[in-house]
C-alpha positions as a Markdown table, in Angstrom:
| # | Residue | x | y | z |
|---|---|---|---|---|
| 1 | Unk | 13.2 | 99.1 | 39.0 |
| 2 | Unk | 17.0 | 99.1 | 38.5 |
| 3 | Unk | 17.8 | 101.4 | 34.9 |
| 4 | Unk | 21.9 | 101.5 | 34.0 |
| 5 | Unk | 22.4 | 104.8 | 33.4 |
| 6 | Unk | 25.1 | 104.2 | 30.2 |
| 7 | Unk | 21.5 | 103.5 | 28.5 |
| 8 | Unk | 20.0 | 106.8 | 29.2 |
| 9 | Unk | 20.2 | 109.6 | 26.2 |
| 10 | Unk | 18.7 | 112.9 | 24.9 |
| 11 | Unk | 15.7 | 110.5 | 23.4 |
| 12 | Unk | 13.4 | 109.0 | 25.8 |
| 13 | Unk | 13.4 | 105.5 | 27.1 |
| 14 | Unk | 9.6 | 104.1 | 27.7 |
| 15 | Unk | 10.0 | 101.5 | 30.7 |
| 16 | Unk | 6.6 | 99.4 | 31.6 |
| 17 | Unk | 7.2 | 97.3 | 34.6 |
| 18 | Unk | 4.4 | 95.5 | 37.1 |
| 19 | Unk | 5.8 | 94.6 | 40.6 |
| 20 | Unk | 4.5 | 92.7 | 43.3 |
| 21 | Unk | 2.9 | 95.3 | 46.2 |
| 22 | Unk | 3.8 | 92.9 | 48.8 |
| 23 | Unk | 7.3 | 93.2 | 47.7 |
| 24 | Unk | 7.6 | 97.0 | 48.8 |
| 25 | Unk | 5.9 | 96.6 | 52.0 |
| 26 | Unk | 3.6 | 99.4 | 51.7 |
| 27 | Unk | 0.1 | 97.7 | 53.3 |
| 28 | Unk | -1.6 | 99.6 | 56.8 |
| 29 | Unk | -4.4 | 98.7 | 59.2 |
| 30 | Unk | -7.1 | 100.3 | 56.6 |
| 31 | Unk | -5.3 | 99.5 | 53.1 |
| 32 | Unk | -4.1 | 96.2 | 51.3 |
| 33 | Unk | -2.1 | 96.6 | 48.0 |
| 34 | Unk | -3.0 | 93.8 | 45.8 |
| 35 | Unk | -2.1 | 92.1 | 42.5 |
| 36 | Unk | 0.8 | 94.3 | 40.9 |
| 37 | Unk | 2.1 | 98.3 | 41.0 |
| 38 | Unk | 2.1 | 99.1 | 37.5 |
| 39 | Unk | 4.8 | 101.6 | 36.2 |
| 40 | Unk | 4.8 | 103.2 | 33.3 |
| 41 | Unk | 7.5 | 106.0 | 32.6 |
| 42 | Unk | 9.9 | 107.4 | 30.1 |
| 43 | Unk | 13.3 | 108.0 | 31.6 |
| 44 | Unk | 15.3 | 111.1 | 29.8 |
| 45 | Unk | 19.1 | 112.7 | 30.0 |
| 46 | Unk | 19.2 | 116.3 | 30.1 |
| 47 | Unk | 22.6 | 117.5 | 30.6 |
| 48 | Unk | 23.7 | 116.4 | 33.9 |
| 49 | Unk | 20.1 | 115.5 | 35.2 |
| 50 | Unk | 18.3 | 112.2 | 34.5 |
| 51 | Unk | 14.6 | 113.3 | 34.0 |
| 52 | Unk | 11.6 | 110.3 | 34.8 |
| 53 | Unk | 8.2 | 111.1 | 34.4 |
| 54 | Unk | 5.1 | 108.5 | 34.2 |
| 55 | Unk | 2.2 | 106.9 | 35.9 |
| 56 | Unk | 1.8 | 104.4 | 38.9 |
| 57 | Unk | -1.5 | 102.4 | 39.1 |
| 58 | Unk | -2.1 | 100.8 | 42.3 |
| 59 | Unk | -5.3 | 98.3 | 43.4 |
| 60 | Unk | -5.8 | 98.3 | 46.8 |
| 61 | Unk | -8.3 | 96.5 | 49.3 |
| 62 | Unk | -9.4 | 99.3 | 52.3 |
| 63 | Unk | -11.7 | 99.7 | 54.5 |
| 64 | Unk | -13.3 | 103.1 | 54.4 |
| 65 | Unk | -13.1 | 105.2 | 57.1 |
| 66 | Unk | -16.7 | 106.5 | 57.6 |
| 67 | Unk | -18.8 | 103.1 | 57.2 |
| 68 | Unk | -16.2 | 100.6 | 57.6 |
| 69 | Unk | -17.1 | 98.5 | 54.2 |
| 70 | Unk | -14.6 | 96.5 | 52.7 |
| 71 | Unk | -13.8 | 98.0 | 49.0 |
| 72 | Unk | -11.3 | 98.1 | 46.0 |
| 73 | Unk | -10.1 | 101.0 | 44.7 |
| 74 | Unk | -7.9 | 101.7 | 41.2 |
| 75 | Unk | -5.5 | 104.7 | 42.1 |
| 76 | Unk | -3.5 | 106.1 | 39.2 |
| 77 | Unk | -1.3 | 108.7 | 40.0 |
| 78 | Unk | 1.3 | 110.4 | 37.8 |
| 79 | Unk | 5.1 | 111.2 | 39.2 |
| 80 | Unk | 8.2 | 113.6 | 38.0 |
| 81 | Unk | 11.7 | 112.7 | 39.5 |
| 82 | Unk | 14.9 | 114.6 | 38.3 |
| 83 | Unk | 18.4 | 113.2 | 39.3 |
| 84 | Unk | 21.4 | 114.4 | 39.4 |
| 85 | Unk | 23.9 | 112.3 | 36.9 |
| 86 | Unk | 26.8 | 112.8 | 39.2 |
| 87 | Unk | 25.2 | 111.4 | 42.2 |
| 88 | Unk | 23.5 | 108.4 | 40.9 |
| 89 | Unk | 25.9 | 105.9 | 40.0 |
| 90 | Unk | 26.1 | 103.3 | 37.9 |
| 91 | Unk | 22.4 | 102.4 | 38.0 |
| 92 | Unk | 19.5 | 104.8 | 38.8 |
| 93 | Unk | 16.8 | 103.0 | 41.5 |
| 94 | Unk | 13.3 | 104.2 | 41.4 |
| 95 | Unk | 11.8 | 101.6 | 43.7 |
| 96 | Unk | 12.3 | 104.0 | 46.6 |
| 97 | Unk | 11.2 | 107.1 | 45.3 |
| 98 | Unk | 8.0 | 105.5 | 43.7 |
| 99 | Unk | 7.4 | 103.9 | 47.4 |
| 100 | Unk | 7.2 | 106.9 | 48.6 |
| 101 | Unk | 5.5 | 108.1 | 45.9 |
| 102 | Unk | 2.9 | 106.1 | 46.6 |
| 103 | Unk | 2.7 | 106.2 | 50.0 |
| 104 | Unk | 2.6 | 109.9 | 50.4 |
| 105 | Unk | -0.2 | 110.4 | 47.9 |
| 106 | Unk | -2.7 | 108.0 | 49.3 |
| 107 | Unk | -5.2 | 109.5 | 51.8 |
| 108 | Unk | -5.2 | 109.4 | 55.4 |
| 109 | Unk | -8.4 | 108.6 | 55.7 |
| 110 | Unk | -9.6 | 106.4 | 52.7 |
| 111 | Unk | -13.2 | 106.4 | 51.7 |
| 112 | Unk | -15.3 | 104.1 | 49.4 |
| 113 | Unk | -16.6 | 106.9 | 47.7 |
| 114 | Unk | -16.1 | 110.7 | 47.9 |
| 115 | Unk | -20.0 | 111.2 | 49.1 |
| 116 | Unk | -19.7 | 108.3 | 52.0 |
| 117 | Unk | -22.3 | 109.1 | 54.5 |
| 118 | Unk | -20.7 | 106.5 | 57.3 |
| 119 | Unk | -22.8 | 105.1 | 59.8 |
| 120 | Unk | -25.1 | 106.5 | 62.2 |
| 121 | Unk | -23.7 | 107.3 | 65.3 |
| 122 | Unk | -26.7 | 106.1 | 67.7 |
| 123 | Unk | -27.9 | 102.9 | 66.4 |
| 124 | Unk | -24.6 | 102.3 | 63.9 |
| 125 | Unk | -27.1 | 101.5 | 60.6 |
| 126 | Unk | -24.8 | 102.4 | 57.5 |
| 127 | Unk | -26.2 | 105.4 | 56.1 |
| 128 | Unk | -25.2 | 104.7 | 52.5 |
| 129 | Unk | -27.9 | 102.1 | 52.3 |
| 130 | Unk | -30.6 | 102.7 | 54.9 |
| 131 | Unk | -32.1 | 106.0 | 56.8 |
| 132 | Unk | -32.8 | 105.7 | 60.2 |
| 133 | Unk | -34.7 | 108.3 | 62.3 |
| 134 | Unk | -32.2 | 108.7 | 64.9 |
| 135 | Unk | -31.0 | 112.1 | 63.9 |
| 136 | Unk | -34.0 | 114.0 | 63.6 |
| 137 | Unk | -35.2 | 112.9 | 67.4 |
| 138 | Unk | -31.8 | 113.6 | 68.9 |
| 139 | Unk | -31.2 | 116.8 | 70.4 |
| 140 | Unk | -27.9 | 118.0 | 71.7 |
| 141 | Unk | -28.4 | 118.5 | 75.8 |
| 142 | Unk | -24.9 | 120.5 | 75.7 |
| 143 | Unk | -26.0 | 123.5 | 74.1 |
| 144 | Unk | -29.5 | 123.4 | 75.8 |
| 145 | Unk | -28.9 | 126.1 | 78.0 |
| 146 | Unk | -27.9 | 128.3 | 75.8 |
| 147 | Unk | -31.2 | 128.5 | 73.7 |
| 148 | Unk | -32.6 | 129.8 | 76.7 |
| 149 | Unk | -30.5 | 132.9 | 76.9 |
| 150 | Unk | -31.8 | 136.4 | 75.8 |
| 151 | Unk | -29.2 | 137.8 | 73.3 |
C-alpha cells in the first residue's frame, strides 16, 4: 500500500485496500493466510510526522496447537504508525510495517479456541469431543517415592 505523500494534509485520508496474503509471504507450518488482508486506515499530517492508524483483518487456516484440528480464524487487529516526513520520501509504504504488524501479533502457539483441551496424552482421543478414563487411572511413578516420606 503505496500513499504519495503530496496528498497527505491536516484532515484525514480514509484508505480501504484488500491484498492478497500470499503476496506478503507471511504463511508457517501451523498457519495459512487466505483470501485477502483487509486494511482500513486513515492516514494524517501532523507537522513533520505522517500519523496512520486503522485496522487489519486477517482469515487464516491453522492447525491448533493442542488437538491438532484444522480451523479458520478471523483476526482483527488495530495498528498506530507515525513517520517521520523528512525520511519518507516521495511515497509512504505501509506494506512492511503492516507485515510485521501482523506477523508479530499473531500467537506462537495458535489454538482453535481459548478453552482447547488438546488430546489425551495416553491414548491421543481429542479431549474437546470425547472423555476417556486414562487420566484418572494414571499415576505418576516419578514422584512415588516421595509420598512415602515422613515430613
Amino acid at each position: 500500500m503505496k500513499i504519495k505523500v503530496d496528498q497527505i494534509k491536516d484532515k484525514p485520508i480514509a484508505l480501504d485496500e484488500n491484498i492478497p496474503a500470499v503476496s506478503w509471504e507471511i504463511d508457517s507450518s501451523e498457519v495459512k493466510f487466505v483470501d485477502n488482508i483487509g486494511i482500513h486506515c486513515e492516514v494524517r499530517r501532523i507537522y513533520k510526522e505522517l500519523l496512520v492508524q486503522g485496522e487489519l483483518t486477517t482469515h487464516a487456516e491453522i492447525i491448533c496447537s493442542r488437538c491438532l484440528i484444522n480451523t479458520d480464524k478471523i483476526n482483527k487487529l488495530e495498528f498506530k504508525k507515525a513517520y517521520n516526513i523528512d525520511t519518507v520520501g516521495e511515497y509512504l509504504n505501509l506494506d512492511i510495517d503492516l507485515r510485521e504488524e501482523i506477523l508479530l501479533n499473531y500467537p506462537m502457539k495458535p489454538l482453535c479456541m481459548p478453552d482447547c483441551k488438546g488430546l489425551c496424552s495416553q491414548c491421543g482421543k481429542n479431549l474437546n469431543f470425547e472423555k476417556c478414563g486414562c487420566s484418572e487411572n494414571l499415576k505418576d511413578i516419578r514422584f512415588e517415592e516421595g509420598t512415602r516420606l515422613d515430613i
